[in-house]
BADO-644520 format. One record per atom (N, C-alpha, C): atom name; residue in three letters; z, x, y. Coordinates in pm, whole numbers. Atoms other than C-alpha are relative to their C-alpha. Layout:
   paba   lumfi        Z        X        Y
     CA     ALA        Z        X        Y
...
This chain:
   paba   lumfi        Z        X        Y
      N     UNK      -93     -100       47
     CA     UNK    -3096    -3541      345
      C     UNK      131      -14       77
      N     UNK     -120        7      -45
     CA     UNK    -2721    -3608      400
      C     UNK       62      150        5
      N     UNK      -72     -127      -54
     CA     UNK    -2497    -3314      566
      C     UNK      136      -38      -59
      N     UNK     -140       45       54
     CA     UNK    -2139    -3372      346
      C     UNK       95      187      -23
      N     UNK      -44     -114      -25
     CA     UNK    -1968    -3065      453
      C     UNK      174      -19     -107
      N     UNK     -116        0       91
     CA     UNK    -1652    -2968      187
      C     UNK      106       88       90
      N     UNK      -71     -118      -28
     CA     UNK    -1336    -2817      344
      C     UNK       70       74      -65
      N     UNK      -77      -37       90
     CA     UNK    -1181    -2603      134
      C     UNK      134      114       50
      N     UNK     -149      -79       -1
     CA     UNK     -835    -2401      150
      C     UNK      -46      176      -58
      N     UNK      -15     -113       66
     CA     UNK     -874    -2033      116
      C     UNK       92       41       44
      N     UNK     -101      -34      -18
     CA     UNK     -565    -1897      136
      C     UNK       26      169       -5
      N     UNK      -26     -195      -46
     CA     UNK     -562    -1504      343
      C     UNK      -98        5     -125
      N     UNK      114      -44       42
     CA     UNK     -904    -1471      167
      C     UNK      -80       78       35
      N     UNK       56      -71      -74
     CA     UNK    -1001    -1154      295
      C     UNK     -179       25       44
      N     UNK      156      -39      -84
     CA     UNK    -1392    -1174      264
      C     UNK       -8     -133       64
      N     UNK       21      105      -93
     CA     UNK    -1356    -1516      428
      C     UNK       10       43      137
      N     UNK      -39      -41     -122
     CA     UNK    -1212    -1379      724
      C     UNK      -89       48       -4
      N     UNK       81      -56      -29
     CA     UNK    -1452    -1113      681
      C     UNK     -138      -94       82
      N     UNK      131       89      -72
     CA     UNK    -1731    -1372      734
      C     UNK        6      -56      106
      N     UNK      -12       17     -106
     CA     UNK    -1606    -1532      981
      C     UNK       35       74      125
      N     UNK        8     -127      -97
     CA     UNK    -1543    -1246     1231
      C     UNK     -130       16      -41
      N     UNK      154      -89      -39
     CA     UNK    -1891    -1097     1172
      C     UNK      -73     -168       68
      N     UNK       61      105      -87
     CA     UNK    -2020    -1464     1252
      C     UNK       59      -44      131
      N     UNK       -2      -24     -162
     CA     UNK    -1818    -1496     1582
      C     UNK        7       96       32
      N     UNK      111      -91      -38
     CA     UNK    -1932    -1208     1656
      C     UNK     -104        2       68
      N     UNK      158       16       16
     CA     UNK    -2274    -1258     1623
      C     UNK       45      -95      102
      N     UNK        2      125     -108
     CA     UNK    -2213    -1598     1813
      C     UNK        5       24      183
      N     UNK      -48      -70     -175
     CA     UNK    -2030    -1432     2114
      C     UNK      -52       91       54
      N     UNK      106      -74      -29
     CA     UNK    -2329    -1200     2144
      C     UNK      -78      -70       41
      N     UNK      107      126      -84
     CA     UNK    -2522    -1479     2222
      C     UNK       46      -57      151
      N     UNK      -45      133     -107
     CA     UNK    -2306    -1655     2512
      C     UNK       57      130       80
      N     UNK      -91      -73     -102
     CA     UNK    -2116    -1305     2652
      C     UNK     -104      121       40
      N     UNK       48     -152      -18
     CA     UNK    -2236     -948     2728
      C     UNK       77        4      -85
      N     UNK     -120      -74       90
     CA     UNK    -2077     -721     2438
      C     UNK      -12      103       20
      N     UNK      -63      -92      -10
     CA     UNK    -1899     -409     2428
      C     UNK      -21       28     -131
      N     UNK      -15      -57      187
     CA     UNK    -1849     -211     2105
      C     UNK      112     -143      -38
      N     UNK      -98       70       34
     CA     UNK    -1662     -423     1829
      C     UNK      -31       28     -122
      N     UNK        0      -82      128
     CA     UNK    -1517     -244     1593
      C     UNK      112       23      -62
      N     UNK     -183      -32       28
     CA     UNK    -1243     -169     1368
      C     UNK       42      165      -42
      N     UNK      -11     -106       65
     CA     UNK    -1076      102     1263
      C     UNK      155       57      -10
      N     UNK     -171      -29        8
     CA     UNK     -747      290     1090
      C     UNK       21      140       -3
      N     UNK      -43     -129       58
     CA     UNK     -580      586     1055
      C     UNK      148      -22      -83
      N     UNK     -100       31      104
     CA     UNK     -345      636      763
      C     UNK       70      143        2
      N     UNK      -69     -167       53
     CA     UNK      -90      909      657
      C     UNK       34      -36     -159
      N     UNK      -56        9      110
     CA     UNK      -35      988      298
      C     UNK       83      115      -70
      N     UNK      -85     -138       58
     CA     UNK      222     1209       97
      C     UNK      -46       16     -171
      N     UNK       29      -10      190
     CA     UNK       66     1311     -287
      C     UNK      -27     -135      -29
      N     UNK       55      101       57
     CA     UNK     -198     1066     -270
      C     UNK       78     -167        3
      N     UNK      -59      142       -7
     CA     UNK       70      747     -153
      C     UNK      -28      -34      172
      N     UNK       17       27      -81
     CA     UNK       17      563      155
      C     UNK      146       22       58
      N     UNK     -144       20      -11
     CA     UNK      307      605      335
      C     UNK        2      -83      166
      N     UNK       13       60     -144
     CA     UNK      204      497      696
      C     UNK     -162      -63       44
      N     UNK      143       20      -10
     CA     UNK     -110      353      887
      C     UNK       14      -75      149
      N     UNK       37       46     -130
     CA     UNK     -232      238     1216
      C     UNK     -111     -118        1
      N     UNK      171      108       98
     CA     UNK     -554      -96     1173
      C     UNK       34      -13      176
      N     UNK       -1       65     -122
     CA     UNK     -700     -188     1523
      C     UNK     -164      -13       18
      N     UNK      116       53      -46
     CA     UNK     -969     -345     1659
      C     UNK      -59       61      179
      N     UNK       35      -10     -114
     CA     UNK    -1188     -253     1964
      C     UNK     -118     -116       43
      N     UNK       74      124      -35
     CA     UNK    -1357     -533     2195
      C     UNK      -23      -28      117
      N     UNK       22       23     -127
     CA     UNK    -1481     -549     2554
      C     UNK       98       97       67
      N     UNK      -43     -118      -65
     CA     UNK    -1306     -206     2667
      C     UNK      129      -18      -40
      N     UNK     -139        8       -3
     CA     UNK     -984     -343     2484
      C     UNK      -15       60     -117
      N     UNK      -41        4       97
     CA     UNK     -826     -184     2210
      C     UNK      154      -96      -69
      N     UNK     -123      100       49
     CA     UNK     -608     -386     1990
      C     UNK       83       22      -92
      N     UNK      -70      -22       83
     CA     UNK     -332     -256     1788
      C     UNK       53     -152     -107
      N     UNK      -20       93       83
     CA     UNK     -336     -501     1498
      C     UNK      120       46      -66
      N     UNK     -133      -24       98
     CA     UNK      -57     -346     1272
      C     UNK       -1      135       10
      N     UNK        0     -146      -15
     CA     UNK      121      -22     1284
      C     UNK      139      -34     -100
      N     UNK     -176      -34      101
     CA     UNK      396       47      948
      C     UNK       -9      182      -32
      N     UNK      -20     -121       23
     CA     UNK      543      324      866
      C     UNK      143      -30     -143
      N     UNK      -66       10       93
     CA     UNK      711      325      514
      C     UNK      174       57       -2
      N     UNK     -140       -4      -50
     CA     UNK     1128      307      556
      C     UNK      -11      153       -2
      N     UNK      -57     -130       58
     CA     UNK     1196      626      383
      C     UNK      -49      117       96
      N     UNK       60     -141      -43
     CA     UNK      941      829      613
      C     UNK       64      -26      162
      N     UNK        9      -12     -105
     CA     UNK     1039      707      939
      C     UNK      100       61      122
      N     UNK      -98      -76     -145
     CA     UNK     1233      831     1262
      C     UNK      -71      159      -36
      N     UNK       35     -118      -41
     CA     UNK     1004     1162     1206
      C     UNK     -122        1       74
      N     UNK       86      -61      -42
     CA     UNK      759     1088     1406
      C     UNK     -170      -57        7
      N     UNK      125       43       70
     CA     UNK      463      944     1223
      C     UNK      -84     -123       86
      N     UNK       68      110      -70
     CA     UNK      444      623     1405
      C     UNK      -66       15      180
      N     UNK       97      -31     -105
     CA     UNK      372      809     1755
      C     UNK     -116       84      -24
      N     UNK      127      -81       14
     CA     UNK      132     1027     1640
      C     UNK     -136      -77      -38
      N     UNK      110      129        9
     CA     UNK      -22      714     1458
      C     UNK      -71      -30      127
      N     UNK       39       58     -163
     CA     UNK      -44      559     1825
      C     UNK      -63       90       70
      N     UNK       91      -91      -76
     CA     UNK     -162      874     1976
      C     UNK     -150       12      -27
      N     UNK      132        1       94
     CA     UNK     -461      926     1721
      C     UNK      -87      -98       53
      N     UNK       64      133      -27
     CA     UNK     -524      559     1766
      C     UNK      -93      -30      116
      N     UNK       -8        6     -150
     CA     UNK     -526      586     2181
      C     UNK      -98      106       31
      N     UNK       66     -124       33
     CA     UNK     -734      912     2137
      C     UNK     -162      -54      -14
      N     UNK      131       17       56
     CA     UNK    -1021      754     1933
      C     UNK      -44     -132       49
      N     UNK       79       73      -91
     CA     UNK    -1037      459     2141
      C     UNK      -49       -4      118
      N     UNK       31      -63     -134
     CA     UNK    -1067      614     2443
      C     UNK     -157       68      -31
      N     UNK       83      -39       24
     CA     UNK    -1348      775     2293
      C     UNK     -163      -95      -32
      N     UNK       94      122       53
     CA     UNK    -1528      489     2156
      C     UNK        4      -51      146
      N     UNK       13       57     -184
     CA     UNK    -1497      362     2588
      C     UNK      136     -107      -14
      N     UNK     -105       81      -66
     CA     UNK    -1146      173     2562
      C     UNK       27       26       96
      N     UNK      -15      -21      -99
     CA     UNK    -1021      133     2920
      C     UNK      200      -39      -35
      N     UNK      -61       42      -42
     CA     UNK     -733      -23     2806
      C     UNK       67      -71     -171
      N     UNK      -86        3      117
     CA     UNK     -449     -110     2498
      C     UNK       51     -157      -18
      N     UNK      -87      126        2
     CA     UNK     -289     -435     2377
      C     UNK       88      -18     -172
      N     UNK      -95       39      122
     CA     UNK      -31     -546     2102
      C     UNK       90      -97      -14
      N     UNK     -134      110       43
     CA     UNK      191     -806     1966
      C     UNK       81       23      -81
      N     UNK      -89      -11      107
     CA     UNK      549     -805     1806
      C     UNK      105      -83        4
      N     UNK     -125       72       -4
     CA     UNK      810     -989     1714
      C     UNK      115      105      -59
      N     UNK     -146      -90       50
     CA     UNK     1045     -681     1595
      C     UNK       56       71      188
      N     UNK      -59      -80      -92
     CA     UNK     1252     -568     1863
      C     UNK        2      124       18
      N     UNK       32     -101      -11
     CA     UNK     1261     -240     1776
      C     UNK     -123       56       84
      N     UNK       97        6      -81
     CA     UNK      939     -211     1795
      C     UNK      -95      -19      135
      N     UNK       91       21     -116
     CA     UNK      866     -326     2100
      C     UNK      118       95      122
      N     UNK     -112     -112      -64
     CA     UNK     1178      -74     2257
      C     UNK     -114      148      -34
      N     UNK      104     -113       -2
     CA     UNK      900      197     2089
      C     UNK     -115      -11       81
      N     UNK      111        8     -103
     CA     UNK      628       57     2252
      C     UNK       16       48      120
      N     UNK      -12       13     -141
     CA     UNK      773       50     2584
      C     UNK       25      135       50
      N     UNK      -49     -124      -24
     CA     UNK      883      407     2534
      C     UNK      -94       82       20
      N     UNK      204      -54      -60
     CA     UNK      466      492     2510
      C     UNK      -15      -69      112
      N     UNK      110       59     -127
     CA     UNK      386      323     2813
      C     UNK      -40     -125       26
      N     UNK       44      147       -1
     CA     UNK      322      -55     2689
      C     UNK      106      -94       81
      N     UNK      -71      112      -88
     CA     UNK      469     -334     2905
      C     UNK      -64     -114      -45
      N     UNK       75      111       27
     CA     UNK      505     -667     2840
      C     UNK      -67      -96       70
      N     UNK      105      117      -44
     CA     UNK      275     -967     2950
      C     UNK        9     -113        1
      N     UNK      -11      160       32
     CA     UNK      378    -1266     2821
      C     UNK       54       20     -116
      N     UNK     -108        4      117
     CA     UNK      614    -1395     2525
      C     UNK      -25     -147      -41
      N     UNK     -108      117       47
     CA     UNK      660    -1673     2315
      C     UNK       90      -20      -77
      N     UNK     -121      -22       40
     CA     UNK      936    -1764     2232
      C     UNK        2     -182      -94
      N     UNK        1      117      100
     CA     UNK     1055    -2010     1896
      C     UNK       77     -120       96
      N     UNK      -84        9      -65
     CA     UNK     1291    -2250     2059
      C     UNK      110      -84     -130
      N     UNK     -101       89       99
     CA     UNK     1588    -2462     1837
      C     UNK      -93      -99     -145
      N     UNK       31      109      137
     CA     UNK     1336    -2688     1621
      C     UNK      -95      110     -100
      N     UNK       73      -67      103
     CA     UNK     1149    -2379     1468
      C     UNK       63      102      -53
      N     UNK     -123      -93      122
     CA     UNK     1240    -2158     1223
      C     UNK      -91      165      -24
      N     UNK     -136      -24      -47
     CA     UNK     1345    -1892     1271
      C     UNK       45      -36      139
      N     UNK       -5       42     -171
     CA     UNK     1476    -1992     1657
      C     UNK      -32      108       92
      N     UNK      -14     -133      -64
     CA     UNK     1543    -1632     1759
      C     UNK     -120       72        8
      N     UNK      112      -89       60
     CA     UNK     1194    -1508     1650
      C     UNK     -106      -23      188
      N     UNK       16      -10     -149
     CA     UNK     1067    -1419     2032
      C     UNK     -165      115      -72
      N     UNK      119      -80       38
     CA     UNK      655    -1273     1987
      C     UNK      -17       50      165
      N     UNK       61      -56     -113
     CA     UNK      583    -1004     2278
      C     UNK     -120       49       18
      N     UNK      150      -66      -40
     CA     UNK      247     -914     2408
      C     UNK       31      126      124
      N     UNK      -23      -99     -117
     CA     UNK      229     -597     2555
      C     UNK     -174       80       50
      N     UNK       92      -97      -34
     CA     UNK      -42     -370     2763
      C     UNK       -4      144       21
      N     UNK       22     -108       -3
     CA     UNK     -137      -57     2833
      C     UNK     -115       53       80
      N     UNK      100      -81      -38
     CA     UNK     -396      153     3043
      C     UNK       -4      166      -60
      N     UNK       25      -66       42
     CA     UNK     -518      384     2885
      C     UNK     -100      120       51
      N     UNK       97     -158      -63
     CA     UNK     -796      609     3122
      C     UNK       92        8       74
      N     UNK      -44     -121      -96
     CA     UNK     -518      762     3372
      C     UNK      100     -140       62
């Protein structure tokens, strides 16, 4: 019996991903100690429309702010710290010790820093990539005290 493995292209195929996260997972349960690992969002909506949302992951006492929007029209009231609070709230609960995030918007990372996150490390594009200017920050956070 020959092994002729096919690679195929799925392109942001969300139950692919799905599968693969639950299988490393599973894998890295085998080789580490684990922690909770879990996801989870909080959303805001106005008459049934999404208008904002928080998605993050928790994983060895880290939480991980995967994406935080807040729809143009609603924002500067507010929404996106309360998002973050909620967020910081219910991972603390679940046993986070401790916060992390990545951005490449500037803004954004001027809000972050205004909660408490600092950055960690950066990379940065340099002249042969495109865009050049496009600088990704990693930031932290403690989160018990």
């Amino acid at each position: 019996m020959s092994f002729d493995p096919q690679i195929i292209l799925e392109d942001d195929d969300e139950d692919v991903r799905g599968v693969l996260t639950r299988e490393l997972l599973a894998s890295l349960g085998e080789i580490n100690r684990q922690s909770t690992n879990r996801g989870f969002s909080f959303c805001c909506e106005d008459r049934g429309t999404l208008v904002a949302g928080i998605s993050c992951s928790l994983s060895y006492d880290w939480v991980h702010v995967e994406l935080l929007w807040v729809r143009e029209d609603q924002r500067r009231q507010g929404l996106a710290k309360r998002l973050l609070e909620n967020a910081e709230r219910y991972a603390l609960k679940l046993g986070a010790k401790r916060a992390w995030l990545e951005s490449t918007n500037k803004q954004a990372v001027a809000f972050y820093e205004r909660y408490g996150y600092i950055p960690f490390g950066k990379l940065s594009n340099d002249a042969t990539q495109f865009p050049p200017e496009i600088e990704r920050v990693f930031m932290e956070k403690r989160l018990d005290g």
